[in-house]
N, C-alpha and C positions, 0 to 999 in steps of 0.2 A: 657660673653657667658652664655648660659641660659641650653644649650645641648649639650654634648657630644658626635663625633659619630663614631663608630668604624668601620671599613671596613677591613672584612676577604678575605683575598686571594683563595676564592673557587669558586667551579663550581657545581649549577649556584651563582652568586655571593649573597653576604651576608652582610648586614649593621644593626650595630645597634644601638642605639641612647639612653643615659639615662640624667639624667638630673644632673645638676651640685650642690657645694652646695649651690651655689645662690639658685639656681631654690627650694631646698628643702627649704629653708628658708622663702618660701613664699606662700609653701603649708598651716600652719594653717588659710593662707587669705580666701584660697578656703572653708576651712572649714566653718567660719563665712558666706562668703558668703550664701555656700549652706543652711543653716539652715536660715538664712532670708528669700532667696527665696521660701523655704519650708515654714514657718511662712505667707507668702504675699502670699501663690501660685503661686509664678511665673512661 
């Protein structure tokens, strides 16, 4: 699982969603990423 989500018992209701440490483990990819496509203009 990639996301976490949390659902609060209120009114109106309320959810929230963070990301796991998978998911943070594979934020420096987006980094590379984005700096290439910046480099190419993408």
């Amino acid at each position: 699982m990639l996301v976490e989500r949390t659902a609060y018992d209120e009114v109106p209701p309320r959810v929230e969603y963070a990301p796991t440490e998978k998911a943070r483990s594979i934020f420096p990819v987006f980094g590379h990423l984005h700096r290439w496509a910046i480099t190419y203009e993408l």
